[in-house]
C-alpha positions in Angstrom: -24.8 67.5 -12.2 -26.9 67.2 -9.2 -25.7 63.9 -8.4 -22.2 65.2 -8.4 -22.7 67.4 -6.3 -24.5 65.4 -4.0 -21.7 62.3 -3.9 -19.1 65.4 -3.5 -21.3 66.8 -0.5 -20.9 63.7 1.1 -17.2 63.9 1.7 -16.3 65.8 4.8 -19.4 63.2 6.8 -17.3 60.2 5.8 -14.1 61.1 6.3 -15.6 62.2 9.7 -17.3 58.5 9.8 -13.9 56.8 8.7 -12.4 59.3 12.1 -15.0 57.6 13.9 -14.5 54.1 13.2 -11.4 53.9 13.9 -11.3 55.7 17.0 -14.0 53.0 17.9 -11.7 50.2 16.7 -9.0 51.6 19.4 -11.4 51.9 21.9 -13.3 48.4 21.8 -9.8 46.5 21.0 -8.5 47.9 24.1 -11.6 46.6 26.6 -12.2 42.5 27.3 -11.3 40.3 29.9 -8.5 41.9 30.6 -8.5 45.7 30.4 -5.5 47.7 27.9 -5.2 51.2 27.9 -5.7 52.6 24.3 -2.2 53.8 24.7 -0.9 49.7 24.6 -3.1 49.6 21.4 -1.7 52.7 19.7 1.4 51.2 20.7 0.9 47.7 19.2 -0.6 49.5 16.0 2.8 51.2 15.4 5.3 48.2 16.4 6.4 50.2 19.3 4.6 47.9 22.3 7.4 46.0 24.8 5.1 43.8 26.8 4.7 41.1 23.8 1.4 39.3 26.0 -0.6 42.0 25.2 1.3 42.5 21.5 -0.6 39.2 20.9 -3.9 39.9 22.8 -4.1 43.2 20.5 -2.7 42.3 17.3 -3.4 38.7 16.9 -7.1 38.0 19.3 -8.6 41.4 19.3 -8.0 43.7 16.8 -8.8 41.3 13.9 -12.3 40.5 15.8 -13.4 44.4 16.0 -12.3 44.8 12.9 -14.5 41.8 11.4 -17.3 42.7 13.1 -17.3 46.1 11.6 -17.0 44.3 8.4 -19.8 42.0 8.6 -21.9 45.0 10.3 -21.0 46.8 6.5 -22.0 43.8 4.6 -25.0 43.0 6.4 -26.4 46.7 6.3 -25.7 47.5 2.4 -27.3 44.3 1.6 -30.5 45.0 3.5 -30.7 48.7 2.1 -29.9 47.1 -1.7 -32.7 44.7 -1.4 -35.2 47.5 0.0 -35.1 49.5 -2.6 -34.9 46.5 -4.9 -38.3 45.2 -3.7 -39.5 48.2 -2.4 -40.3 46.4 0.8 -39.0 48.7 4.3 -39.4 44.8 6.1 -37.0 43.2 3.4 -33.4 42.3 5.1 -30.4 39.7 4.2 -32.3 37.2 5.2 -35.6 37.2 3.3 -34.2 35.0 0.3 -33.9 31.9 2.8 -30.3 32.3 3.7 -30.0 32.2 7.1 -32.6 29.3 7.2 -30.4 27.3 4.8 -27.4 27.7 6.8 -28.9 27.0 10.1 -29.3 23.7 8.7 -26.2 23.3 7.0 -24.0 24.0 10.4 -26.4 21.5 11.9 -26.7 18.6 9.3 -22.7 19.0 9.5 -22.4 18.8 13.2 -25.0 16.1 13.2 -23.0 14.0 10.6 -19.2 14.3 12.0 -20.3 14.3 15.9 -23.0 11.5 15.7 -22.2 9.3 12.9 -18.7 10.1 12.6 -18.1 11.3 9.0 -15.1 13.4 8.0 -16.0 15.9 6.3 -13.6 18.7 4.1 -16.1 21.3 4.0 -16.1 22.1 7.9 -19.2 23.6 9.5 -18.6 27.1 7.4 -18.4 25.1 4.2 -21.6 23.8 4.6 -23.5 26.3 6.4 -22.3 28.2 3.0 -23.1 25.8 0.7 -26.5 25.3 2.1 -27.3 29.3 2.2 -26.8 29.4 -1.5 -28.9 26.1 -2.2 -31.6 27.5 -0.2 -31.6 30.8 -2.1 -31.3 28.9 -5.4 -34.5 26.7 -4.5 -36.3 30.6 -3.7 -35.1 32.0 -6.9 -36.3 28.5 -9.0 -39.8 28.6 -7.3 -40.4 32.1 -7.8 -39.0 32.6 -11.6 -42.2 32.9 -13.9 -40.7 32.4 -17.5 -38.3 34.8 -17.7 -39.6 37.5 -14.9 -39.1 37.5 -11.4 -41.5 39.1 -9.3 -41.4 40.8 -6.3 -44.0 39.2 -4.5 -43.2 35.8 -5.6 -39.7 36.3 -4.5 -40.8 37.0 -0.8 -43.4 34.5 -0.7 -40.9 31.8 -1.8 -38.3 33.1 0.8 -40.7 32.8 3.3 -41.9 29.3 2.3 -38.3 27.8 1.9 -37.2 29.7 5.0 -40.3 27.3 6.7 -39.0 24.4 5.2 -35.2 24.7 6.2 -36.0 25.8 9.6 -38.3 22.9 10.2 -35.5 20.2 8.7 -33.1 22.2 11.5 -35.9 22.1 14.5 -36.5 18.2 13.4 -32.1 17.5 13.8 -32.4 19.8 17.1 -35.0 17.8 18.6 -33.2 14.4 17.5 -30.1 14.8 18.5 -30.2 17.9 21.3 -27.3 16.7 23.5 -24.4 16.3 20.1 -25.6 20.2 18.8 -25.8 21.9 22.1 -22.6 23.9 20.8 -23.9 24.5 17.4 -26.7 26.9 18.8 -24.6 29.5 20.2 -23.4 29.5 16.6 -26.6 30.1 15.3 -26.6 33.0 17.4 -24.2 34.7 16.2 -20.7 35.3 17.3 -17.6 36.7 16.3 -15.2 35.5 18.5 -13.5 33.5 15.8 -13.1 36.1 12.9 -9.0 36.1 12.5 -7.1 38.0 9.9 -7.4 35.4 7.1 -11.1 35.5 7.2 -11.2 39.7 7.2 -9.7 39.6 4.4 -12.1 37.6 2.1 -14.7 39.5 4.3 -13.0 42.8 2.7 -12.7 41.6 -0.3 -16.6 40.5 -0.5 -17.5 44.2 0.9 -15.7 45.9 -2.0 -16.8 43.6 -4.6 -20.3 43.9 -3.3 -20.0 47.7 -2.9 -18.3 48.0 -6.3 -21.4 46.3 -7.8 -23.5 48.1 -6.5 -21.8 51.5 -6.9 -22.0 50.6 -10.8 -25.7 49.6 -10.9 -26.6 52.8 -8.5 -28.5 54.9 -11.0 -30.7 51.1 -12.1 -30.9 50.8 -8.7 -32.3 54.3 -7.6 -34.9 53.6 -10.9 -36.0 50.1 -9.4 -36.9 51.4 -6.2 -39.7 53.2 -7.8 -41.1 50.6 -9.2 -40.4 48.0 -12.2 -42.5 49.8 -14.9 -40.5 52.6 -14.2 -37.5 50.6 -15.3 -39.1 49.4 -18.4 -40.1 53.0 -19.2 -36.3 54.5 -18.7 -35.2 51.5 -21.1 -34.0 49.0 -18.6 -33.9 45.7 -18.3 -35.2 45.1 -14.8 -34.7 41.5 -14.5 -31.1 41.0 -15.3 -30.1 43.6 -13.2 -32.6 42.7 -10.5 -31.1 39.2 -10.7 -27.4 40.2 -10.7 -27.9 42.4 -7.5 -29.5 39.7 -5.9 -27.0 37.2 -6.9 -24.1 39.7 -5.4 -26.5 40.4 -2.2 -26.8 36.2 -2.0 -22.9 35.4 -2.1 -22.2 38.3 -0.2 -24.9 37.7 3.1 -23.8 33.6 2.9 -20.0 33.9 3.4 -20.8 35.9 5.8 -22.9 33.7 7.5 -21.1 31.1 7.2 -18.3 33.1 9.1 -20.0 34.0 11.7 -23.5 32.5 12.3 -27.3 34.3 12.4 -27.0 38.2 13.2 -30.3 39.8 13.0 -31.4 43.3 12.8 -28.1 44.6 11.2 -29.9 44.7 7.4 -33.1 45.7 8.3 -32.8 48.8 10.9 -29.7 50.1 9.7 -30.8 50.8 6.3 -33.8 52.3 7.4 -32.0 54.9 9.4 -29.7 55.8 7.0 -32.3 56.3 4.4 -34.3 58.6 7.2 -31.0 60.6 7.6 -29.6 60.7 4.1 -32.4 60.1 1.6 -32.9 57.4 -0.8 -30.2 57.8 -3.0 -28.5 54.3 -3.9 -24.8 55.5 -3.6 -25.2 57.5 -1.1 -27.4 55.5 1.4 -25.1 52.0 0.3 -21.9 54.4 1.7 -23.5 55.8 4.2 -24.6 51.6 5.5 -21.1 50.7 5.3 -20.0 53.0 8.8 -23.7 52.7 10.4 -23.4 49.1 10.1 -20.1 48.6 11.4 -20.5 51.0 14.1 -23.6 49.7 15.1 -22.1 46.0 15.3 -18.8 46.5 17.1 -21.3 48.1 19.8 -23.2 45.1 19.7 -20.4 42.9 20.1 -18.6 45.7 22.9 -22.1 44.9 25.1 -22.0 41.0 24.0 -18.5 40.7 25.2 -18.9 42.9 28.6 -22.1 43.2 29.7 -21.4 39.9 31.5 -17.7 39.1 31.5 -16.1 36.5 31.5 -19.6 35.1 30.0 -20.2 35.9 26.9 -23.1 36.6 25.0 -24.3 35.8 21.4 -24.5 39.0 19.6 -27.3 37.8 17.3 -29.0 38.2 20.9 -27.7 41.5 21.6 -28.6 42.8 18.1 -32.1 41.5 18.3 -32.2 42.9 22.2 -31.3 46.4 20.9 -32.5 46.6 17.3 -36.1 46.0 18.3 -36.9 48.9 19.8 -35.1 50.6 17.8 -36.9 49.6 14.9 -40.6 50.0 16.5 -39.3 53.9 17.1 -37.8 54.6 13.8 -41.3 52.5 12.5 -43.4 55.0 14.6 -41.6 58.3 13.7 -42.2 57.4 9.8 -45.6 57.3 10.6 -45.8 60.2 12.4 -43.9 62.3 9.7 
């Protein structure tokens, strides 16, 4: 009954978040190299805009970039706070399970093989940056297994060790061939200049998929985050459960990747704060991730595209830049409290 309530509570904060967003979509669609007022972008939204030059900009350049980045901003955030209360670690993010190490060197054993040797390959640079992420994680997952149990600590250690491995392979390629992957690194930033409407879509697609997961499994979860003998006392099975979350968490954080390179910070402040504001609750801190997430990365990518126009910036930099001190703070005040 409580829990009703509580989900029902909720309501009038995201509506007013869902307000929020897209007001912010309208806002950072309408700023960029060239300036639109938000009226040309109302206007384009509604199939009432003359001036088809910026009909295209809006529709067609912009619009689908803000609204990917608020989409990879949601998957990045609800996959960080799933695996912090999964491990019960505050430092776990998308990343721990070797991800982002085993993509780094997919996009750069792929750009090494079709720019220096030639090879045509089907996969593209997002096929194997993908590919890679999920081998990586797979390696993790087979190191850390002990029979039929996966533990916590194993799992983090073994991230950390494969992380090492795949990062050195990519630093090795780097070194070797630094003049033909020169481009590749401001992919391994991070950017989303090159989200388009086709890829939103699977990137919506994965976010409700993941969410829907997650909403399912939010009472298992909410018992795993206080501990694993807890589970096995309320008459779950930890591990399969554990392993399914992680596997959605996995498929989710390397499409996404793949898409759009190495964005820090996203899955391991966000969550955090949410968590501060609206307590631990699995459903309600996973919905609550969704719009801080977003938010927080079509800011990211408002500064990254702005701050130094026409330049642009990789937002993995920005993030990292602002979700630093951010972190130390919110780091601090739990102390404090």
């Amino acid at each position: 009954m409580k829990s009703t309530q509580k989900q029902g509570g909720q309501l009038p904060l995201v509506l007013f978040l869902v307000f929020i967003s897209l007001v912010l979509i309208i806002v950072f669609t309408s700023f960029g190299s060239v300036k639109i007022d938000a009226k040309d972008v109302l206007l384009s939204l509604i199939g009432r805009q003359e001036n088809q030059i910026y009909k295209n900009l809006i529709l067609n350049i912009r619009l689908p970039r803000v609204i990917g980045t608020f989409l990879v901003g949601a998957i990045l955030a609800v996959s960080g706070n799933v695996l912090q209360l999964l491990v019960q670690n505050p430092l776990a993010d998308p990343y721990m399970l070797g991800i982002s190490s085993g993509a780094s060197f997919g996009a750069v054993l792929y750009t090494a093989l079709n720019s220096i040797y030639g090879f045509t390959l089907f996969l593209g640079l997002e096929g194997f940056s993908f590919l890679f992420a999920i081998l990586s994680t797979f390696i993790v997952l087979i190191i850390a297994r002990q029979g039929r149990k996966l533990p916590i600590l194993s799992l983090i250690l073994s991230g950390v060790i494969v992380s090492f491995l795949f990062n050195s392979f990519t630093t090795l390629f780097t070194v070797m061939y630094w003049k033909n992957l020169i481009h590749v690194n401001l992919w391994l930033m991070g950017s989303t200049g090159n989200l388009a409407w086709n890829s939103n879509l699977k990137l919506l697609i994965i976010l409700l998929v993941q969410f829907f997961i997650v909403l399912i499994f939010s009472k298992e979860l909410n018992v795993l985050a206080m501990g694993e003998e807890m589970a096995v006392y309320s008459g779950l099975n930890p591990e399969s459960i554990k392993m399914l979350l992680i596997l959605t968490t996995v498929l989710s954080v390397s499409f996404t990747v793949s898409q759009v390179g190495i964005i820090g910070f996203v899955g391991l402040i966000i969550p955090h704060i949410v968590r501060m504001i609206k307590g631990p609750y699995s459903f309600i801190s996973n919905l609550h991730s969704i719009f801080f997430g977003g938010i927080f990365l079509m800011f990211a990518d408002f500064i990254a595209r702005t701050l130094f126009a026409p330049t642009e910036l990789p937002i993995g930099v920005v993030t990292s830049i602002v979700g630093a001190p951010i972190f130390i703070y919110v780091m601090r005040r739990k102390e404090r409290l």
